[in-house]
C-alpha positions in Angstrom: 43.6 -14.5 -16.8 41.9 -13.6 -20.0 39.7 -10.8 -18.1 40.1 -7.5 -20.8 41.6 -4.3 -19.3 37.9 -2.7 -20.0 36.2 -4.8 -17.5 37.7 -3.1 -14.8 35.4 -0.5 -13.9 31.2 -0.5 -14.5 28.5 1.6 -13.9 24.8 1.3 -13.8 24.1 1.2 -17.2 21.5 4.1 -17.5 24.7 6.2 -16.1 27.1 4.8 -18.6 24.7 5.7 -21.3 24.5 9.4 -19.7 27.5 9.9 -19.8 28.1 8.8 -23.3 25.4 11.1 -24.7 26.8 14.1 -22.7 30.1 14.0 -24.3 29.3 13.3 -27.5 33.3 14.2 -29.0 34.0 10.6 -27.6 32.3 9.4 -31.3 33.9 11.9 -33.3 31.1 14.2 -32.6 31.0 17.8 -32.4 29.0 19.0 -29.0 26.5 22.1 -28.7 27.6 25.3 -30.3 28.9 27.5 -27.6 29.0 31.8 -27.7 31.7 33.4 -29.1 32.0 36.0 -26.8 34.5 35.0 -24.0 34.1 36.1 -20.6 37.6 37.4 -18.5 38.0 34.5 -16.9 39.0 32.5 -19.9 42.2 33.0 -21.2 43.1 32.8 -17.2 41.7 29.7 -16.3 42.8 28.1 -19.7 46.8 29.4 -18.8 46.2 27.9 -15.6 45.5 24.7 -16.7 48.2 24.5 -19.1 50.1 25.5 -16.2 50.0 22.7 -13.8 51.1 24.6 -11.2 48.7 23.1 -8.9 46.8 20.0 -10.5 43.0 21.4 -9.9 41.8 24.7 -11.4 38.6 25.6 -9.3 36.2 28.5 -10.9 33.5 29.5 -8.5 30.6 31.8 -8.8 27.2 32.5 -8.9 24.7 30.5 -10.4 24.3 31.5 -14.1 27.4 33.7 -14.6 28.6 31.6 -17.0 31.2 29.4 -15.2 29.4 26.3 -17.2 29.6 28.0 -20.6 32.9 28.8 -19.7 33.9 25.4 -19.3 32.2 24.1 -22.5 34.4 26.9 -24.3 37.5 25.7 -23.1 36.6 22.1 -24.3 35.9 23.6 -27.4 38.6 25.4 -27.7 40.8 21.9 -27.1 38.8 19.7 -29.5 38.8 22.4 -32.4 42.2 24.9 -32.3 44.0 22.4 -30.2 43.2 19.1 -31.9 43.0 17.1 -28.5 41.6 13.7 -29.0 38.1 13.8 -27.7 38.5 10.4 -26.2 41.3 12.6 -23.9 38.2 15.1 -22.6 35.5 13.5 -19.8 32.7 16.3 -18.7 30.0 15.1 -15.9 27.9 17.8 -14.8 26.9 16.1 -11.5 23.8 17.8 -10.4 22.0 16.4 -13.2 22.7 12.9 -12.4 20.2 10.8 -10.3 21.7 7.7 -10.5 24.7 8.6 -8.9 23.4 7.8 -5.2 23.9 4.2 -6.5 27.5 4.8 -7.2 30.3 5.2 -3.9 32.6 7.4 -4.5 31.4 9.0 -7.8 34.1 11.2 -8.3 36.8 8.0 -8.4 34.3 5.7 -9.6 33.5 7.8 -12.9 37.1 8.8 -13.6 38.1 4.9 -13.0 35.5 4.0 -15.6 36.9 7.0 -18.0 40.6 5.8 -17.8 39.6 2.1 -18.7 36.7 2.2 -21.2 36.7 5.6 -23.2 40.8 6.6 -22.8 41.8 2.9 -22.7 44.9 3.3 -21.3 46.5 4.7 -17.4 46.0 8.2 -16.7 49.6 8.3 -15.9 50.9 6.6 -19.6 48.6 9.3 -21.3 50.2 11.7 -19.2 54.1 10.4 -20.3 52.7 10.5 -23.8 52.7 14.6 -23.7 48.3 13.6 -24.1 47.1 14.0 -20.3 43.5 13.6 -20.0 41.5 16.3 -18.9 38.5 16.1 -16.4 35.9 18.7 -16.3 33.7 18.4 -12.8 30.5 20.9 -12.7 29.0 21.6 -9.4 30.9 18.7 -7.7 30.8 20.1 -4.1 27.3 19.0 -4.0 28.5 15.5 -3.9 29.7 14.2 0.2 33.0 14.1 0.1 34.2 15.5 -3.0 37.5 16.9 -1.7 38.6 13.9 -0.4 38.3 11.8 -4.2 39.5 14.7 -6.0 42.2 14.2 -3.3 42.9 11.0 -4.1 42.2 11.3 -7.8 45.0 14.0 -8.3 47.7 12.5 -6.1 48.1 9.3 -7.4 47.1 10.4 -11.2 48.7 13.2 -13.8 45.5 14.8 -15.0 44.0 17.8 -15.5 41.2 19.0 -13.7 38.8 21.9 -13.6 35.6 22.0 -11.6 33.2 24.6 -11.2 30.9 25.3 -8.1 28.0 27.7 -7.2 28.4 27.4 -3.2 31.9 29.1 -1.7 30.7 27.8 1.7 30.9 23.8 0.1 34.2 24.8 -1.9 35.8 26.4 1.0 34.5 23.2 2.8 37.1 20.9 1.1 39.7 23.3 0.6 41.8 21.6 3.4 41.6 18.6 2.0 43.1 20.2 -1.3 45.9 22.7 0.4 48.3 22.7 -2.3 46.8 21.0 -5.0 43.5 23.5 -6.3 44.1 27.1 -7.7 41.2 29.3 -7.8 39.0 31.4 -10.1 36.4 33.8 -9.1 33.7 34.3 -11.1 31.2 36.9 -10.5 28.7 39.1 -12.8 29.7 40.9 -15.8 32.3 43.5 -15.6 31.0 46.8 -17.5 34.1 46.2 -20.3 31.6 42.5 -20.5 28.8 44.5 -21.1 30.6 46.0 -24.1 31.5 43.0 -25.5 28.6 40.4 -24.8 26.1 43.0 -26.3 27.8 45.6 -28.3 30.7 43.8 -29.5 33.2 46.3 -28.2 36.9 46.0 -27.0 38.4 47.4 -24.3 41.4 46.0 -22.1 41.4 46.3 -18.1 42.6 49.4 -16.9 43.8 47.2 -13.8 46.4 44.9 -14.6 45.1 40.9 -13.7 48.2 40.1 -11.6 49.1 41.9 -8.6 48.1 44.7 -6.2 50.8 47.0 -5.9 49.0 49.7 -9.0 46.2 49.7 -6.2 49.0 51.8 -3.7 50.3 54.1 -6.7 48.8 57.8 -6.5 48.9 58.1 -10.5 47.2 54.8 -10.9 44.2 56.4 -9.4 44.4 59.6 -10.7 44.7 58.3 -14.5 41.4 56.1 -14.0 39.2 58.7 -14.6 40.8 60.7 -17.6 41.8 57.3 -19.3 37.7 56.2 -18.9 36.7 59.2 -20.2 39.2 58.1 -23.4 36.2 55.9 -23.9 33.4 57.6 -22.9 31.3 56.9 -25.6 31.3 53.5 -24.9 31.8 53.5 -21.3 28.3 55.4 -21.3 27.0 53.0 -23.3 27.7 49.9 -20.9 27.2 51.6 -18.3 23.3 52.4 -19.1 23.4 49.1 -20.2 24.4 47.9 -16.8 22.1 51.0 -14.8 19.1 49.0 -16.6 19.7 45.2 -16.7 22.4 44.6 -14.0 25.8 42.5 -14.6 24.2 38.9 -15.4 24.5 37.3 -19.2 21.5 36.4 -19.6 19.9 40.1 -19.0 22.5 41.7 -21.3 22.4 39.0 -24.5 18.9 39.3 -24.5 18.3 42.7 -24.4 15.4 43.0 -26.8 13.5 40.4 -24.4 11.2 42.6 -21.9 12.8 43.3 -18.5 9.6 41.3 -16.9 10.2 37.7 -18.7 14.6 38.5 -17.3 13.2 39.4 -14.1 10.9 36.0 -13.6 14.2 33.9 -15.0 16.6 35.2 -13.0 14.0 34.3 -10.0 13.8 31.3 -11.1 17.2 30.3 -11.8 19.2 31.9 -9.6 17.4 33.0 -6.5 15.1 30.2 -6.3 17.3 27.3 -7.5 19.8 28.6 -4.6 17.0 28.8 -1.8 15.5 25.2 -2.9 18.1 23.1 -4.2 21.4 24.6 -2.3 19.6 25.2 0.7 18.9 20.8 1.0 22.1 20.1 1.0 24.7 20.0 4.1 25.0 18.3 7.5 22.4 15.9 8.1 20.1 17.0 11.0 19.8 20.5 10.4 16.5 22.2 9.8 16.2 24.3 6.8 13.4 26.9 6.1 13.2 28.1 2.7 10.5 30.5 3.7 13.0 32.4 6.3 15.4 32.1 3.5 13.4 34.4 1.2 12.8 36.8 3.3 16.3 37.2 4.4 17.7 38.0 1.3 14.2 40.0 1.0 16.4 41.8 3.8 19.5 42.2 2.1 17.9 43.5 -1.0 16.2 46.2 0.7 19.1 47.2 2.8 21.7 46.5 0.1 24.7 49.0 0.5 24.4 49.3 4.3 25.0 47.8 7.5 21.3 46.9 9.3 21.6 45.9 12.9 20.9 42.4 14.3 17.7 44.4 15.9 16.5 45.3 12.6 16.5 42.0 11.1 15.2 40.3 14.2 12.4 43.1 14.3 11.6 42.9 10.2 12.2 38.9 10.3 9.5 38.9 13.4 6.8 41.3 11.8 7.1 39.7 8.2 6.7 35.6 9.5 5.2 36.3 12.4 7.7 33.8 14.4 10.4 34.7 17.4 13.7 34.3 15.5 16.9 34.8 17.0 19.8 37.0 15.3 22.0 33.8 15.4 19.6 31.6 13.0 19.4 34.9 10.9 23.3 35.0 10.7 23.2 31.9 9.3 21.2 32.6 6.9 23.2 35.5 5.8 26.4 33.4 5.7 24.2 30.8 3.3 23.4 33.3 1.1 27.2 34.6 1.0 28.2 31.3 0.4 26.0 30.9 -2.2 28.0 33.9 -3.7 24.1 35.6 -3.7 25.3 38.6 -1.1 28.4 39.9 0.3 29.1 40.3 3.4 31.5 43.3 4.3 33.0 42.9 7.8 34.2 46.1 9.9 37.8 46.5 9.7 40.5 45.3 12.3 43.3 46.6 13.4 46.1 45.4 15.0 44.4 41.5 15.1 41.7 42.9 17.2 38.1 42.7 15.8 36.4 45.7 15.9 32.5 45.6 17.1 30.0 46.8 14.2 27.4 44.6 12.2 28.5 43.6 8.3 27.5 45.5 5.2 25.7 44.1 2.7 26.3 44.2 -0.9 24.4 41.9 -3.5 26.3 40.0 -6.0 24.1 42.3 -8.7 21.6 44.9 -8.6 19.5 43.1 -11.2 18.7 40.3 -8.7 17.4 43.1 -6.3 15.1 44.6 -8.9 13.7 41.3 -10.1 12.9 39.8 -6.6 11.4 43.5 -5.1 10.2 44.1 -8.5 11.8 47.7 -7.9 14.0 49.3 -10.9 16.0 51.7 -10.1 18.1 53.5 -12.1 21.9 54.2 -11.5 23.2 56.1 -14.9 23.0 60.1 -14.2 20.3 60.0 -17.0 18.0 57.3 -15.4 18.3 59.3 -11.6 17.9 63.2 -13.6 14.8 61.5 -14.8 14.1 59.9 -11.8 15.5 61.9 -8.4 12.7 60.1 -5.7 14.8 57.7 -6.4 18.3 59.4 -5.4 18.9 57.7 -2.0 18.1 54.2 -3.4 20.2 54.3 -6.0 22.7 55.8 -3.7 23.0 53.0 -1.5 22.9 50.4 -3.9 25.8 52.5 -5.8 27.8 51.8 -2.6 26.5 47.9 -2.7 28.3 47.7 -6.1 31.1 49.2 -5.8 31.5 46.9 -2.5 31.2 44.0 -4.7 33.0 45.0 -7.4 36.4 45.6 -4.8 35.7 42.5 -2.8 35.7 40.6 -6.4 39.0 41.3 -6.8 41.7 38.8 -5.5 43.8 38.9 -2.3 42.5 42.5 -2.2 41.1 42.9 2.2 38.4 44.8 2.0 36.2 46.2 5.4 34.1 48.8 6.1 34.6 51.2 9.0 31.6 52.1 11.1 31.2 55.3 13.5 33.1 55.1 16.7 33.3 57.5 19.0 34.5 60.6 17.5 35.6 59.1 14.1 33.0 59.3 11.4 31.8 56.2 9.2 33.6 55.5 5.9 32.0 53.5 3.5 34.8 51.1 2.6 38.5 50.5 3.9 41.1 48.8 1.5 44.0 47.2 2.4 47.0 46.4 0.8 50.1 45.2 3.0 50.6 47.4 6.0 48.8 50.6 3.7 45.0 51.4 3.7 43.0 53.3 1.3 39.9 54.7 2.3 36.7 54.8 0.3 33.2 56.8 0.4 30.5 56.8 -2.1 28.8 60.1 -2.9 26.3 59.2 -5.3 24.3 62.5 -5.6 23.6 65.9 -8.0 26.3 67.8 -5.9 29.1 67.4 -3.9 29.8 69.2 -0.3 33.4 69.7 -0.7 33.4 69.9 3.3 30.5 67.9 4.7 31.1 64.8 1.7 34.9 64.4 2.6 34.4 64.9 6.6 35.5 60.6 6.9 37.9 60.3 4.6 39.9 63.5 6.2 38.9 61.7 10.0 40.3 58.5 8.2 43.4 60.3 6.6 44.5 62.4 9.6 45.3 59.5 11.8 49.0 58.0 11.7 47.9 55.1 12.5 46.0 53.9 9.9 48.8 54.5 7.3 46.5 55.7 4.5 48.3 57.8 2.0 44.9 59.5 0.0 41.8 58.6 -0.2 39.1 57.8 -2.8 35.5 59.5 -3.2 33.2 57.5 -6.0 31.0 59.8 -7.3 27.8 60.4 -9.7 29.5 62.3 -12.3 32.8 62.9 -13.8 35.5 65.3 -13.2 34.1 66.2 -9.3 36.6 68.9 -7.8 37.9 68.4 -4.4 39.8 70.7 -3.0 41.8 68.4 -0.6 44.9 67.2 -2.7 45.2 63.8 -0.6 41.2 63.1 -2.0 41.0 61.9 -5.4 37.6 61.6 -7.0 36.4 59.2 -9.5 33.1 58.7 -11.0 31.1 54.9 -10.4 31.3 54.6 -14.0 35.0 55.0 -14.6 35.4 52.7 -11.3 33.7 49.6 -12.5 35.8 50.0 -15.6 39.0 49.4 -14.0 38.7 45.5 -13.9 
């Protein structure tokens, strides 16, 4: 009868003391200083949580893009220009907690043992109180059956929740468990307008509005790209060299007195090689992982970044570089780790009319800076860097096309697909889709342009009814490119990657 309300719920003790010193604003205390500069995804996952229009935000993303940092802003941001209480505000970071294997159900167990001894009263009376408790989960997909307790944990309890995850493939894993109750973020490398702000502490607003895909359709939308970019040239050159030498991650571009070497070895380290040997242990019991064939498949997709390499390709280079018979189908699912880790991705042919159309997947890399820090290969992409450089012209050309297939897939609900060669119709490089109305895409990132050669698959493309496209789109090296063909409109990779 006399048991106290905040006996309900232990933990081993060296966990309770973790997770005491990791969120410190429970005592009053402030926790580590955080940047100022915000990335994109801020003010949009913050709205989203004051939303509630589902009861789980869910930011995804690359390792070291900043969805952590992100996170620790937003609490910030609550403790300090919001005045939550911090006793209102749990954080667990859960790869960084060993002790949890002795603990079922971590994700219920902790947030029982929050609601009892730090908040000290029901999540749903803080919630009637206008004070609803928020509950910040990093990397939780790495836990067995995360969807399932968060699940639980939002159903039958008014909170708040954001959780953050490096691996799609995990995340996508528990999504049905969560139909209805998560709403997503993705978050990828650093958009150029990023670049301008991280390290030269320049503004500029989106060319493309955040909500919607309609612009996408509009004929003036893509004409005034280009003129509105070169509005801002100055500093669009300025990011975009920026981004030509260093690539899209934070690190590389708020640290760019630090030599590209010592970036290089980091974002080996903490990236590549934190995917390949700590994402790579975790999944279905049974399976054999090899890190080694690991490496050298994303050796693969960094060397053929931009294009579409047949299963015979990678069998034969897989064969030659280990010296082992292995099939395409282990390969493939290596490939689909590595997209799930949100390391590659993978650009399927397009379909039409529900049927899947034969043709191997294009690869582009989540950032160009990964591929020259793992081949130890720099190659340059600003007109500059490739006048100074042109051996290096048909590299940089098909990682130009590995970006820009990035950058589109990046943004949301947009289909994007490639289209290979068949038959008579000539390749294009990328097909998007909005509705029942495609847009075709080819990258032409060289000195000079073949007004009849450069456009011969976007007129193939154009020309048939039946893929409803009503112009097309040729990404170029430089600016103001002429095309004589009214239905092509031209826009240089620079001016692109400013849109978002």
């Amino acid at each position: 009868m006399g048991r106290d309300v905040f006996d309900r719920e232990r933990l081993p003790s060296e966990l309770d003391e973790f997770l005491r010193s990791v969120n410190p604003w429970w005592e009053g205390k402030r926790g580590k200083p955080q940047p100022k500069f915000k990335r994109w995804a801020f003010e949009t996952t913050l709205k989203r949580l004051d939303s509630g229009l589902a009861p789980a935000v869910v930011i995804r993303g690359p390792r070291q893009v900043g969805k952590t940092t992100l996170q620790m802003q937003i609490i910030e941001t609550l403790l300090e220009e919001r005045k939550v209480q911090g006793s209102r505000i749990l954080r667990v970071q859960f790869d960084e907690i060993p002790s949890l294997r002795k603990v079922a159900e971590p994700v219920l167990a902790i947030a029982r043992w929050f609601e009892n001894r730090v908040l000290g009263r029901s999540f749903n009376d803080a919630a009637r109180a206008n004070q609803p408790a928020y509950l910040m989960f990093d990397e939780v997909q790495n836990l067995k059956d995360w969807a399932p307790q968060l699940k639980s944990l939002v159903d039958h309890h008014s909170v708040k929740v954001l959780v953050t995850g490096s691996s799609a493939l995990r995340i996508e894993a528990g999504k049905d468990s969560l139909a209805g109750r998560i709403t997503e973020v993705e978050l990828g490398t650093l958009h150029l307008r990023e670049i301008l702000g991280l390290r030269f502490a320049e503004r500029v607003d989106p060319y493309l509005p955040t909500n919607g895909l309609e612009p996408l359709l509009r004929r003036e939308f893509w004409d005034g790209l280009e003129p509105w970019a070169l509005g801002r040239k100055v500093v669009r050159d300025l990011a975009f060299r920026g981004f030509s030498e260093r690539g899209g991650y934070p690190m590389a571009q708020a640290n760019p007195n630090t030599s590209w070497p010592e970036i290089a070895d980091q974002l080996n380290e903490t990236v590549i090689k934190r995917a390949i040997q700590h994402d790579l242990r975790i999944g279905a019991r049974g399976v054999k992982r090899d890190p080694q064939l690991l490496e050298e498949v994303f050796r693969l997709a960094c060397r053929y970044a931009g294009q579409a390499p047949s299963q015979a390709l990678f069998v034969s280079e897989i064969k030659n570089a280990l010296s082992a018979n292995i099939g395409w189908q282990r390969i493939l699912k290596y490939l689909q780790f590595l997209d799930g880790a949100m390391l590659i991705r993978l650009i399927r042919p397009m379909e039409l009319r529900l049927k899947k159309q034969k043709g191997n997947s294009k690869v582009c890399l989540c950032d160009h800076g990964l591929r020259a820090s793992w081949l130890e290969e720099v190659v340059p992409l600003d007109p500059e860097g490739l006048k100074a450089s042109p051996h290096l012209a048909d590299i940089a050309g098909h990682i130009a096309e590995s970006v820009v297939g990035y950058t589109l897939s990046g943004i949301p609900h947009l289909d994007v697909a490639h289209f290979p060669e068949r038959g008579a119709e000539p390749e294009v490089d990328f097909v998007l889709t909005v509705g029942e109305k495609r847009i075709p895409m080819e990258v032409k990132y060289r000195q000079r342009i073949d007004p009849l050669r450069d456009t011969v698959g976007l007129r193939a493309f154009l020309e048939k009814a039946v893929y409803n496209a009503p112009f097309g789109i040729m990404v170029t090296l430089h600016d103001q490119v002429r095309i004589d063909d009214p239905r092509i409109i031209p826009v240089s990779l620079s001016s692109l990657l400013m849109m978002r």
